[in-house]
C-alpha atoms as one frame of an Amber mdcrd trajectory, in Angstrom:
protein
  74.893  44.285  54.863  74.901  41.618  52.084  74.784  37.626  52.880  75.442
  34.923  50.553  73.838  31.573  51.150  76.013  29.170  49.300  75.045  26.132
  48.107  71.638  25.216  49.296  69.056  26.990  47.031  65.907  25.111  48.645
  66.021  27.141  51.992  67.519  30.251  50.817  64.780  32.406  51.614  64.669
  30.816  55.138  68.080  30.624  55.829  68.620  34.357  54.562  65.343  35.838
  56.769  66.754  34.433  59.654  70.211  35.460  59.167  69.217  38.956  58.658
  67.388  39.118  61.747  70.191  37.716  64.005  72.707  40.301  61.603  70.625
  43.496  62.756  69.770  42.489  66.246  72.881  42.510  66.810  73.944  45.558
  65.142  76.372  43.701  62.756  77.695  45.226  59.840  79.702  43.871  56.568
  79.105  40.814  54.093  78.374  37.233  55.227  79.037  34.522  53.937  76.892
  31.429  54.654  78.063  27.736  52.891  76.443  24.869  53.465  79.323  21.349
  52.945  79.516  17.397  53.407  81.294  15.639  56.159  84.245  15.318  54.061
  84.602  19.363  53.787  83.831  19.724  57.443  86.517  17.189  58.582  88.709
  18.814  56.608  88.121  22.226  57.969  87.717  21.179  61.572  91.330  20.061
  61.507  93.234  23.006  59.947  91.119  25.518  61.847  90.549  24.001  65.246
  92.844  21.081  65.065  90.452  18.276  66.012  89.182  15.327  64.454  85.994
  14.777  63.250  83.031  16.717  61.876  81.210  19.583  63.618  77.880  21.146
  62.474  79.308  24.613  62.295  82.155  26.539  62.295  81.935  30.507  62.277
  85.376  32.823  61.064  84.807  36.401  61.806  87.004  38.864  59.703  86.043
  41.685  62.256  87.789  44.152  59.443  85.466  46.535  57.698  83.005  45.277
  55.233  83.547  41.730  55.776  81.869  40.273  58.238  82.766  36.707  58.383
  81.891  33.038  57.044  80.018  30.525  58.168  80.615  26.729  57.325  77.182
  24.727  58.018  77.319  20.595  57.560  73.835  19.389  56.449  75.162  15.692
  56.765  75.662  16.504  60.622  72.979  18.174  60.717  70.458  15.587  59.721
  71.709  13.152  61.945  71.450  15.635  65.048  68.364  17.340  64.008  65.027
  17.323  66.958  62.755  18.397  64.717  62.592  19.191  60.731  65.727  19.906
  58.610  65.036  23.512  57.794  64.679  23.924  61.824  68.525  22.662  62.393
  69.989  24.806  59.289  67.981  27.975  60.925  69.728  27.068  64.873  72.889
  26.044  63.231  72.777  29.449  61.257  72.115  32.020  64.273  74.503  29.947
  66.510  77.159  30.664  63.774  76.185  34.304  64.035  76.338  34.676  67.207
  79.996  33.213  67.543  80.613  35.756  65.136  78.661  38.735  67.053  81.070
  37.695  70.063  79.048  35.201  71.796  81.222  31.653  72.675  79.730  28.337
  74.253  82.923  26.935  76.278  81.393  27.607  79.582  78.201  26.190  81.014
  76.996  29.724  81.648  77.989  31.291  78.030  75.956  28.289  76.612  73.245
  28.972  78.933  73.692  32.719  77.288  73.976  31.662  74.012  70.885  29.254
  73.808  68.831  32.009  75.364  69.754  34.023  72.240  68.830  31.234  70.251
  65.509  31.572  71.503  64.957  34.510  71.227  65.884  34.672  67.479  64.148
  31.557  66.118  60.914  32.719  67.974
């Protein structure tokens, strides 16, 4: 297992530690690839990928082919203006709820949500 945190050297370590632990508890395997973008870069993604307007604070592709894992696309402008508590908090929720979309999990129902934020939890705890 190898993940790259792109583009936000000041919580590496964080972001990384966390990461790991969501990787392995959930018995993940291959390289993952974390990058942290602007609004502009989000946008831009959003609409390709999931044809909507707007930003979102993450989007999560999973290559589910061997060795790669997947990406993650995190947007720190979002993020500040949603975060609850510090910024390092939101980058660490953003980053296991982009690992767990790509471990399988999805948040379109009331009850996967319910599912997904008890994994949350359990792996910011």
């Amino acid at each position: 297992m190898e993940i790259f945190i792109n583009n936000l050297p000041l919580f590496e370590k964080e972001i990384r530690e966390v990461a790991e632990k969501v990787v392995k508890g959930e018995k993940l395997e291959g390289e993952l690839s974390i990058t942290f973008i602007d609004d502009a870069q989000m946008e831009e993604l959003n609409k390709k990928f999931r044809k909507r307007e707007g930003v979102t604070d993450v989007l999560a592709f999973a290559f589910h082919i061997p060795q790669l894992l997947g990406d993650i696309y995190i947007c720190v402008p979002q993020a500040l203006r949603q975060k609850k508590g510090s910024i390092l908090d939101e980058l660490k929720l953003l980053t296991v709820h982009g690992i767990l979309h790509i471990a399988g999990y999805s948040d379109e129902t009331e009850e996967d949500r319910k599912k997904m934020r008890e994994k949350e939890k359990e792996y910011l705890s």
